[in-house]
C-alpha positions in Angstrom: 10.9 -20.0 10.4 9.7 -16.3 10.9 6.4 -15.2 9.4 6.8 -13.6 5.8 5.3 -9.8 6.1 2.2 -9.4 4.0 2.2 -8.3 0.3 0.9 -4.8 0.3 -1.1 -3.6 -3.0 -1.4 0.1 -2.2 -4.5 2.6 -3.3 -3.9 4.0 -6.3 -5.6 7.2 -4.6 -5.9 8.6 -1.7 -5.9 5.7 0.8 -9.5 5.7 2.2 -10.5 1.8 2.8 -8.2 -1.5 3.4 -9.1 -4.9 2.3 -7.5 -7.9 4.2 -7.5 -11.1 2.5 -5.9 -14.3 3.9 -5.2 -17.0 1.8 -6.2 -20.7 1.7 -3.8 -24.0 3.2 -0.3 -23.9 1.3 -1.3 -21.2 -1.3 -2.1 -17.5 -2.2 -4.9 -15.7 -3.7 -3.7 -12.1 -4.9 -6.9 -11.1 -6.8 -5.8 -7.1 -6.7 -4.1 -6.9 -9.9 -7.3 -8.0 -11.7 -8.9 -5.0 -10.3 -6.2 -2.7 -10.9 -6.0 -3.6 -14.4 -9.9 -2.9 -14.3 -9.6 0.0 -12.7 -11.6 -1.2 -9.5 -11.2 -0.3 -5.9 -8.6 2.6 -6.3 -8.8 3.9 -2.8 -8.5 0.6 -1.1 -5.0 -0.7 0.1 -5.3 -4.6 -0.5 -3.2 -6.6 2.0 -2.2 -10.5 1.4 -1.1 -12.1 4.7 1.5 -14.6 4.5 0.7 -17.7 7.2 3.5 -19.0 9.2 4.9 -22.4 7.9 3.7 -25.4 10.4 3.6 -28.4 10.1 0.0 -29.4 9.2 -1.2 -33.3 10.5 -3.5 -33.9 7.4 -0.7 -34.1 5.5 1.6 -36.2 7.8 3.2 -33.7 9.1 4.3 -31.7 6.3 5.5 -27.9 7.3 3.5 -25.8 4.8 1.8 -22.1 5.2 -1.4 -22.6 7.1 -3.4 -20.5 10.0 -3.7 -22.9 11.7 -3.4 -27.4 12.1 -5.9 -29.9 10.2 -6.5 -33.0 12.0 -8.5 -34.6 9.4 -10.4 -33.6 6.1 -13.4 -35.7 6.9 -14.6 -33.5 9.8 -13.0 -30.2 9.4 -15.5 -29.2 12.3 -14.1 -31.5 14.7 -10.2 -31.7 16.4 -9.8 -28.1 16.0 -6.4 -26.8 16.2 -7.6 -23.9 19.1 -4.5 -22.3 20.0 -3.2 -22.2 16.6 -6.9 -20.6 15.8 -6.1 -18.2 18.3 -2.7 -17.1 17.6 -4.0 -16.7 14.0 -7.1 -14.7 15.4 -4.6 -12.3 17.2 -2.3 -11.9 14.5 -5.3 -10.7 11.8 -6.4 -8.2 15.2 -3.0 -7.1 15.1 -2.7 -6.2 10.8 -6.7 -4.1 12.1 -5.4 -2.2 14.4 -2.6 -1.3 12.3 -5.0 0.2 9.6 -6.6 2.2 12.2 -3.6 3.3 13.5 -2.7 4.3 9.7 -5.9 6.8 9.8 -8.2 4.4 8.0 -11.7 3.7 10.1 -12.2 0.3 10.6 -16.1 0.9 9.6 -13.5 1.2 5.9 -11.7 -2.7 6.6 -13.3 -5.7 5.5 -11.6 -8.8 6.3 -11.8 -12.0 4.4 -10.4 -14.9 2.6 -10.8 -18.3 0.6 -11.0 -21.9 2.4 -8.9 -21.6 5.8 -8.3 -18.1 5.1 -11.7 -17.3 5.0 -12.7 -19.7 8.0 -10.4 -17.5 10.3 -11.2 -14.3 8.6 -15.2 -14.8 9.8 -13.8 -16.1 13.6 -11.2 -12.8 13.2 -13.9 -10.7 11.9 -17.0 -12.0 14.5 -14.2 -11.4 17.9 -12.9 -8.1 16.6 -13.3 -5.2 19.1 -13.4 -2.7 16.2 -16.3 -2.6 14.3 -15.9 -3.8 10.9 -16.9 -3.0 6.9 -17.8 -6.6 6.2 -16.6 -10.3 6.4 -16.5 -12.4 3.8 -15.4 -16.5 3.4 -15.1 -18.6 0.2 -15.3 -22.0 0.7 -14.9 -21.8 3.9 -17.0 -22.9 7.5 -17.1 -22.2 10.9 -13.8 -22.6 13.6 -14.6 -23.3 17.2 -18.3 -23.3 16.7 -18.9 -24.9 20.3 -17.4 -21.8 22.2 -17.9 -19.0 20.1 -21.0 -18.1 22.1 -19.1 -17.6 24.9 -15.9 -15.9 23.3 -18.2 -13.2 22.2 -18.4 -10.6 24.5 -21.3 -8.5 25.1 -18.8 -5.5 23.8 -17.5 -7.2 20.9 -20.9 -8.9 20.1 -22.0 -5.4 19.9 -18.9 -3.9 18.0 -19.8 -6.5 14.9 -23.5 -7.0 15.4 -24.2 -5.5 12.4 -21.6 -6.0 10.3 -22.8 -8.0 6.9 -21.2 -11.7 6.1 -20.9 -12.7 2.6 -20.1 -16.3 1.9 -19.7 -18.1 -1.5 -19.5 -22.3 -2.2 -19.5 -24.2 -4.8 -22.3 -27.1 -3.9 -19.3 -30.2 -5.8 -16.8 -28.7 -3.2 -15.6 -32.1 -1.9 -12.5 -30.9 0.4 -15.1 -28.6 2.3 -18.2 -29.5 2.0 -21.6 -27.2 0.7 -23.3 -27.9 4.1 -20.6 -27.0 6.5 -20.6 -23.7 4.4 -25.0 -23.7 4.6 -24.4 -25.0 8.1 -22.0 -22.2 9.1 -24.5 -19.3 7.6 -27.3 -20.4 9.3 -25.6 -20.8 12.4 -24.8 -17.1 11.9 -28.1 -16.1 10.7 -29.4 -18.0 14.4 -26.9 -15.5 16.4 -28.1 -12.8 15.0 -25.8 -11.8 11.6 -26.9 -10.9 8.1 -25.5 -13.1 6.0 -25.5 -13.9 2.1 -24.8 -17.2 1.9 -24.0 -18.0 -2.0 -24.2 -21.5 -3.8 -22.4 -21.8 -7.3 -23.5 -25.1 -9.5 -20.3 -27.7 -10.3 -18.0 -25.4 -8.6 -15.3 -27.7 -6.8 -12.9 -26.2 -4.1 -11.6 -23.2 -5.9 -13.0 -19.6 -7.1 -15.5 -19.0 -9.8 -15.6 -16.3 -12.2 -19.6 -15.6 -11.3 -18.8 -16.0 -7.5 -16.2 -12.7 -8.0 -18.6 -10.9 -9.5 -20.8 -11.4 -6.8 -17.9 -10.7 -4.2 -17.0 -7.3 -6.0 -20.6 -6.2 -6.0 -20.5 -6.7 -2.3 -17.0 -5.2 -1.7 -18.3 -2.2 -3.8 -21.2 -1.9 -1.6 -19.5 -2.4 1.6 -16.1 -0.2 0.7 -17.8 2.7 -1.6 -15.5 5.4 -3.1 -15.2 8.6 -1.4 -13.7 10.9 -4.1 
């Protein structure tokens, strides 16, 4: 089955910043109207990518949107699916370069997402040769851990070297566990990244009104209006 295009929620504005946000296994997380309705963000361009369907092995073979294959839930760390990883990796590279190509910096993209979507938004984001706005993951942990050292380049280390992480998770997540999340930040932090690492009491695997907040705050810092 052919990849679904993305949903596109253009700038109410003049189009000055794009925000790329990749949803979690078998589901969608289109947050823009909420801002749109708030009035937020009306220069940025919010794009939902749509995974292809595979069939994922955690759930017997099931065909179901997903970035990428889960072996098993108790060790998301472990068995990774690496060339579907990659293939996903390339494809967010791809919807990047498109922006710029549109006239929008990349310094004015931040890339992110919730659960699997944000796990391959922050390996997308880390290996991107364009220097980026910011990264964020909710719920969400580290892909191919082992070898990202090497995958990282001493030009696209330096393209993303500075670019700020932001990272929410709720500490009764039990699909993804709080210490893969604590684990994944301070593997980041030992690289060399700056990254806010957030913990949000009773929150299982889903999103949290206080852990938006926190998210717009960031995106509002990272993406600031231009007039």
């Amino acid at each position: 089955m052919a990849q679904l295009a993305p949903l596109v929620v253009p700038a109410l504005k003049k189009h000055t910043a794009t925000v790329i946000w990749a949803h979690g296994l078998g589901d969608s997380l289109p947050i823009a109207e909420n801002y749109r309705r708030r009035s937020k963000f009306d220069e940025v361009a919010f794009i939902f990518p749509n995974a292809p369907t595979i069939p994922v092995t955690v759930n017997f073979g099931m065909k179901m949107p997903g970035w990428y294959d889960i072996v098993a839930f108790n060790d998301l760390a472990q068995q990774q699916d690496q060339p579907g990883i990659h293939k996903s990796r390339d494809y967010f590279h791809s919807l990047i370069k498109a922006e710029i190509d549109k006239g929008i910096p990349s310094s004015r993209i931040v890339l992110g997402g919730f659960s699997q979507g944000g796990s391959i938004s922050i390996f997308a984001g880390l290996t991107s040769p364009s220097p980026l706005a910011g990264i964020f993951g909710l719920s969400s942990y580290l892909l191919l851990g082992d070898t990202l050292p090497s995958v990282l380049t001493q030009d696209i280390r330096a393209a993303n070297s500075s670019t700020p992480i932001f990272m929410g998770h709720g500490d009764a997540d039990p699909l993804v566990k709080p210490e893969w999340g604590s684990k994944t930040a301070k593997v980041l932090r030992g690289l060399g990244w700056k990254v806010d690492f957030n913990v949000y009491r009773g929150l299982v695997h889903s999103a949290d009104p206080k852990e938006m907040d926190d998210l717009e705050k960031w995106l509002i810092e990272r993406l600031p209006a231009q007039g």
